[in-house]
LOMIMAR-839873 format. One line per 3 residues: number of its first residue (from 1); for each residue x, y, z of C-alpha. Coordinates in steps of 0.02 Angstrom, whole numbers, always signed. Example, Ala and Ser with C-alpha at 12.3 -4.5 7.8 and 13.67 -1.06 7.14 Angstrom:
<pts>
1> +615:-225:+390 | +684:-53:+357
</pts>
This chain:
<pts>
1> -9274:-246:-1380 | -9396:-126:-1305 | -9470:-137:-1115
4> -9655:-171:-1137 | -9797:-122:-1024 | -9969:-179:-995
7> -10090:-23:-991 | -10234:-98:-1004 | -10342:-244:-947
10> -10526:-336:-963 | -10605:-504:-933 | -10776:-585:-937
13> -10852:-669:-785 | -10813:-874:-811 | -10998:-939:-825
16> -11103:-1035:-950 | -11157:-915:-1049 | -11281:-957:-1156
19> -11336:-789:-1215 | -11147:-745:-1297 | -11063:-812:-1416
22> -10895:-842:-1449 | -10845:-670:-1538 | -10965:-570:-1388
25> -10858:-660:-1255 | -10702:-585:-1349 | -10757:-445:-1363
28> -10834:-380:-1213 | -10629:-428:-1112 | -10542:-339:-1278
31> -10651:-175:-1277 | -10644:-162:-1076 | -10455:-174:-1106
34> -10460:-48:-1230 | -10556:+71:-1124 | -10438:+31:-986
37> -10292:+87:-1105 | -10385:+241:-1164 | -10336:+197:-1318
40> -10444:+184:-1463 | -10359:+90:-1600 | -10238:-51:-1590
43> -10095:-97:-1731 | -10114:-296:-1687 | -10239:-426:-1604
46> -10185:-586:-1569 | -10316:-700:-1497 | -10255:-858:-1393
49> -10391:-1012:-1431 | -10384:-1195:-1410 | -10553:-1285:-1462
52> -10664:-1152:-1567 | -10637:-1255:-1705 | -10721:-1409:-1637
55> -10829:-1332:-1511 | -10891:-1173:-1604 | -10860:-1230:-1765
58> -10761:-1065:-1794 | -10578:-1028:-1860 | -10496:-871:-1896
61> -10516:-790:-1771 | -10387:-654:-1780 | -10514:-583:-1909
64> -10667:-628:-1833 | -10613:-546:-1680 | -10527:-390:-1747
67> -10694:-372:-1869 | -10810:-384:-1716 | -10728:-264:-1612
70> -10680:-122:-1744 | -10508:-153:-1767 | -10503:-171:-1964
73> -10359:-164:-2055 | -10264:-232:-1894 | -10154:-379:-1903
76> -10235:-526:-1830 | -10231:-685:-1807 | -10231:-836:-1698
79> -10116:-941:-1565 | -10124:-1127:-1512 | -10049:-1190:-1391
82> -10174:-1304:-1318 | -10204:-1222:-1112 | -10081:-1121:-1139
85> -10142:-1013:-1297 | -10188:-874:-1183 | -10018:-838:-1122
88> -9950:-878:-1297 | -10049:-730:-1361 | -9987:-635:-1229
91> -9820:-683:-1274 | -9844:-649:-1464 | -9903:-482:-1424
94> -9757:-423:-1302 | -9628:-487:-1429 | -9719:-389:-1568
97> -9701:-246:-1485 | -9538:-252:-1402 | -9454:-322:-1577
100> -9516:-123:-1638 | -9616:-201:-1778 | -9806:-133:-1701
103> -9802:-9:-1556 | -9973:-77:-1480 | -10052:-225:-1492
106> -10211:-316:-1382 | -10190:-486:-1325 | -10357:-600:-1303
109> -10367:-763:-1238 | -10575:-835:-1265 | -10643:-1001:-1227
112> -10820:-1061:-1261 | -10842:-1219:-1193 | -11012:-1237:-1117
115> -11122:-1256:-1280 | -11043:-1417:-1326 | -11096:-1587:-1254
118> -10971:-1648:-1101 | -10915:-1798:-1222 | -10849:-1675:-1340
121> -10788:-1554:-1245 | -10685:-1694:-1162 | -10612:-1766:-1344
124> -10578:-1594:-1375 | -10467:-1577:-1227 | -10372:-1738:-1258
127> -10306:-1698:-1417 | -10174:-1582:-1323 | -10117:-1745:-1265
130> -10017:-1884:-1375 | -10162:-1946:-1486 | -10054:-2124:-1515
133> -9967:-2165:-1344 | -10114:-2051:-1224 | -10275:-2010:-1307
136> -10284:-2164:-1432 | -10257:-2291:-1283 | -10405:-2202:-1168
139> -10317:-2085:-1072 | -10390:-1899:-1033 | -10320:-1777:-949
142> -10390:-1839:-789 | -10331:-1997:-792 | -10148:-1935:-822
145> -10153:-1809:-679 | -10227:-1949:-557 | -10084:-2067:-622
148> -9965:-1906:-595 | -10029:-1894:-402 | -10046:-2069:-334
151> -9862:-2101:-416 | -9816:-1937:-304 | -9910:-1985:-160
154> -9800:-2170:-180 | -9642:-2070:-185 | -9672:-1953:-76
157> -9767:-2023:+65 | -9922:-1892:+58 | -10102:-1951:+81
160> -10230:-1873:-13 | -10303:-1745:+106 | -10137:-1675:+109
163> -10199:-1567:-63 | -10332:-1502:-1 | -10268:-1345:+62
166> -10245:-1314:-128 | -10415:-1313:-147 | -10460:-1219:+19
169> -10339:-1082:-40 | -10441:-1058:-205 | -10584:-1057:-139
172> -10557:-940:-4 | -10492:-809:-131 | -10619:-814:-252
175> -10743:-787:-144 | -10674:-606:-170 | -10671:-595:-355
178> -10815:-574:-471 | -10761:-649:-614 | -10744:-813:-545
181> -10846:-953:-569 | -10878:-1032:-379 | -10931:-918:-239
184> -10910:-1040:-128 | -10836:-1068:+25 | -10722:-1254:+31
187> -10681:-1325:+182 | -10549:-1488:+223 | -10729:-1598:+268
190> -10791:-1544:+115 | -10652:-1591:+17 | -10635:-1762:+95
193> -10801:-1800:+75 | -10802:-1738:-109 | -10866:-1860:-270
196> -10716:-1958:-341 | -10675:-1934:-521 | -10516:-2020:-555
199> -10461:-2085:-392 | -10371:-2014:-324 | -10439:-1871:-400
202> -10608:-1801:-326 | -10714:-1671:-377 | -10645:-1528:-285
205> -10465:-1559:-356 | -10493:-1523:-533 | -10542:-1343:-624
208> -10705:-1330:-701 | -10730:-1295:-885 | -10827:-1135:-911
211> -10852:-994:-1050 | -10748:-822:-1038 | -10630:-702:-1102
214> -10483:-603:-1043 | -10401:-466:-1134 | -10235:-350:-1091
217> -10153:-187:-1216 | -9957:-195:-1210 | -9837:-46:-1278
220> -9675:+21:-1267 | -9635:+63:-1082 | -9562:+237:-1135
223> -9746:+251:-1219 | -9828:+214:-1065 | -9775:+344:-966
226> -9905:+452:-1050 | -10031:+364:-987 | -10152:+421:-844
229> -10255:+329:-720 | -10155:+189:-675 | -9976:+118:-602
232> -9874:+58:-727 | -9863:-125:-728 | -9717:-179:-867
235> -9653:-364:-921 | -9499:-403:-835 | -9489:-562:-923
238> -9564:-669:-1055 | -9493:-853:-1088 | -9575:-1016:-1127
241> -9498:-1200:-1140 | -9562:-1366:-1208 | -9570:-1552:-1152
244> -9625:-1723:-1215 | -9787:-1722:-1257 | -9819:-1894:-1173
247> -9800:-1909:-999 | -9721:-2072:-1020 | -9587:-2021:-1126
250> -9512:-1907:-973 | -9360:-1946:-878 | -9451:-1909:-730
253> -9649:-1875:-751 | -9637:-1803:-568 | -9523:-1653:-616
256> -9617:-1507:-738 | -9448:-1478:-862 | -9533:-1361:-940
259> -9585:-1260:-792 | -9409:-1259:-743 | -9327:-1195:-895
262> -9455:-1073:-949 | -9445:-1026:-757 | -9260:-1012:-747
265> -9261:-931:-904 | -9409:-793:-839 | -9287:-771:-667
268> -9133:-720:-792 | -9212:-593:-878 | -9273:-516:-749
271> -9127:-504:-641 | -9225:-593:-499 | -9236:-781:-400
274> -9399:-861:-339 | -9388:-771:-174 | -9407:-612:-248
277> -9585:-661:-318 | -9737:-588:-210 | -9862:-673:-297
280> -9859:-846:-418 | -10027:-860:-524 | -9988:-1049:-558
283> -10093:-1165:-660 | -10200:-1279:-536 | -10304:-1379:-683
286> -10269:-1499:-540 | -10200:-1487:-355 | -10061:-1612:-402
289> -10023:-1475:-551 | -10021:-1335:-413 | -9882:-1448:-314
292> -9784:-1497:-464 | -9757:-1301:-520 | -9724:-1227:-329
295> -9558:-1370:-370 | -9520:-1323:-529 | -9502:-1158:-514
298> -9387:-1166:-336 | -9530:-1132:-210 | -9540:-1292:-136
301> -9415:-1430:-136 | -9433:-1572:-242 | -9591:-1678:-145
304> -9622:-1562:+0 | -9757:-1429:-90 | -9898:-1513:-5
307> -9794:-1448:+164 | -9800:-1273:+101 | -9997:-1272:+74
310> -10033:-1356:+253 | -9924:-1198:+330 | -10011:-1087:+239
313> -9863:-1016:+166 | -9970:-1000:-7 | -10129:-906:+74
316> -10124:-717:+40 | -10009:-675:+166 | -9906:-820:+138
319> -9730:-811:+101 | -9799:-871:-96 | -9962:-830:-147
322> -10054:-929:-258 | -10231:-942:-358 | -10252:-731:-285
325> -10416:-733:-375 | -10479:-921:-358 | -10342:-993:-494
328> -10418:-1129:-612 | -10484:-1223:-465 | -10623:-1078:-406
331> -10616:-965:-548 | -10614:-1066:-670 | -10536:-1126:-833
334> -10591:-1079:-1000 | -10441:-1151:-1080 | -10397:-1055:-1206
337> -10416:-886:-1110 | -10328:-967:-906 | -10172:-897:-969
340> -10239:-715:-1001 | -10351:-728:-828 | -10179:-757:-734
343> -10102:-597:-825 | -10235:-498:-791 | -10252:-550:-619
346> -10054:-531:-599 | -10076:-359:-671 | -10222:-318:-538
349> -10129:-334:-403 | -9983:-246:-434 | -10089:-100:-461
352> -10184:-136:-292 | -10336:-173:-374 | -10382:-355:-303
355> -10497:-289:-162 | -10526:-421:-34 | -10376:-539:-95
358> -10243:-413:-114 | -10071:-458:-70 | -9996:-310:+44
361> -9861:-206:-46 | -9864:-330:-215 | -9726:-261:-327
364> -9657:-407:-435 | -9786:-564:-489 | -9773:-724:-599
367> -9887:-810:-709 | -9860:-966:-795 | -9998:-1062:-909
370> -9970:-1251:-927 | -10010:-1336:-1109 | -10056:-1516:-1109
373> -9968:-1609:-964 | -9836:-1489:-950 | -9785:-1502:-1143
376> -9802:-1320:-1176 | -9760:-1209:-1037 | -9761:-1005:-1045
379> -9706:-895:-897 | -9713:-716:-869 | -9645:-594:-724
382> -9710:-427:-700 | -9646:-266:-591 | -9711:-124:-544
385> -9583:+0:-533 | -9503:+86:-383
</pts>
């Protein structure tokens, strides 16, 4: 197997935006990323989606994208993997090209969300959940992450403004990037005094839905070396690992299993443990989400994540930082495209291009994108070389 390299990134601003549709979203992250490659052709597109079926009323999109962006003749075609489509294209691509059957290939993760009514949009979401034991008896994905933290607050002791500094974190970094969604600053007050959802889920502990895109170019590392104009970023590691789709059907609903193996898998091939990891772009849908992955993947012990946050240890120059650019929480989550924001974030700062939230001296980060309740989980480490 070949060493892969990203040389080239794009993403869209997460908004509602009315005036683009689903293909313009797509295309405007895959042609930046092309431009950022200086390359001008591409053998493969694979395009990571969840809901454009139901909320654009558009399938195929390996073609539909490919068409729209000049890449005809291309092999194309879609992933699904509920949230976690974006990092599944990712995935596809880097094992496309490291396998030697394409030697470039664009990965695209697109979500438009915002055109659809709220109702829909929510339905939508729930069918990444069990339709007969979850989504048939009521349950979104709310209601299973605010079941998820008040049995964690229970066994752990924690009260609920113990997540906040979750949220803080976010916010705090996002105000820095301008492709988030939320500009705004979050403080502890305004977290406590934030609109309850699902208690005890408020307002400012879940993601918002948004429209967006977020593209990345991956070939052969020897390939890369030819390429001017930016430090070479390469994929250390590529795993992914499943778990029950219903939460209830888990030994222990408090422990991510599938964070853990497709974690401990990502650690083995890269010849590294969690300590060695400068940077985690996990996937906060929901602070008790954030807490559950700093466990899984060895960088809190099991129940104590909360502690981590209130030292600050995941702020920017924290021993682990988290959400660099806002994560789900501030930037936003398109869901079909959060996986391929985190790579592309990942991928900033290693090159020392996250002005204003850049972690000093980054060299090796990790993102991991989080289908369904922790069903479908994909991780990814990436180096920059010494």
């Amino acid at each position: 197997m070949r060493q892969v390299a990203v040389i080239g990134i794009g993403q869209t601003k997460v908004d509602e935006h009315w005036d683009k549709s689903l293909r313009e979203l797509a295309g405007d992250a895959a042609l930046t990323a092309l431009a950022d490659s200086g390359l001008d052709r591409v053998e493969a597109v694979y395009v990571g989606n969840m809901m454009s079926g139901s909320a654009n009323h558009q399938q195929h999109l390996g073609a539909y994208i490919a068409d729209w962006i000049g890449m005809r003749g291309a092999e194309a075609f879609r992933t699904e993997a509920a949230c976690s489509s974006g990092a599944a294209s990712f995935r596809t691509a880097v094992m496309a090209v490291a396998s030697g059957m394409v030697n470039s290939a664009l990965a695209v993760g697109v979500e438009k969300m915002t055109d659809s009514p709220l109702g829909e949009i929510t339905g939508a979401l729930a069918t990444a959940a069990d339709a007969d034991w979850e989504a048939g008896q009521g349950l979104s994905f709310v209601s299973l992450n605010a079941l998820l933290m008040r049995r964690y607050m229970h066994e752990f002791g924690w009260g609920k403004e113990h997540f906040a500094p979750f949220s803080v974190n976010a916010h705090a970094n996002a105000m820095h990037n301008p492709y988030a969604r939320f500009h705004d600053e979050l403080t502890i007050e305004k977290y406590q005094k934030a609109a309850m959802v699902n208690d005890p889920i408020n307002l400012m502990d879940a993601s918002p839905i948004g429209d967006g895109a977020a593209a990345a170019v991956v070939i052969p590392l020897e390939l890369s070396r030819r390429v001017e104009g930016h430090p070479t970023v390469f994929v250390a590691a590529s795993s992914a690992a499943t778990d029950t789709l219903a939460v209830q059907h888990r030994k222990d609903p408090l422990f991510l299993k599938a964070a853990y193996l497709s974690g401990k898998k990502a650690y083995e091939q890269a010849g590294i443990s969690p300590q060695d990891i400068d940077l985690f772009e996990l996937h906060d849908a929901f602070s008790i989400m954030a807490a559950l992955s700093l466990e899984a993947n060895g960088f809190a012990e099991r129940g104590q994540a909360p502690r981590l946050a209130m030292d600050g240890e995941i702020r920017i120059d924290g021993s682990i930082p988290i959400a660099t650019r806002g994560g789900l929480k501030a930037r936003g989550h398109p869901v079909g495209a959060t996986g391929m924001y985190q790579i592309v974030e990942v991928v900033q700062q290693l090159r020392g291009e996250a002005a204003g939230s850049q972690v000093e001296d980054a060299r090796i980060g990790m993102s991991q994108n989080i289908g369904g309740s922790g069903s479908n989980i994909i991780t990814h480490i990436f180096k920059r070389p010494d």
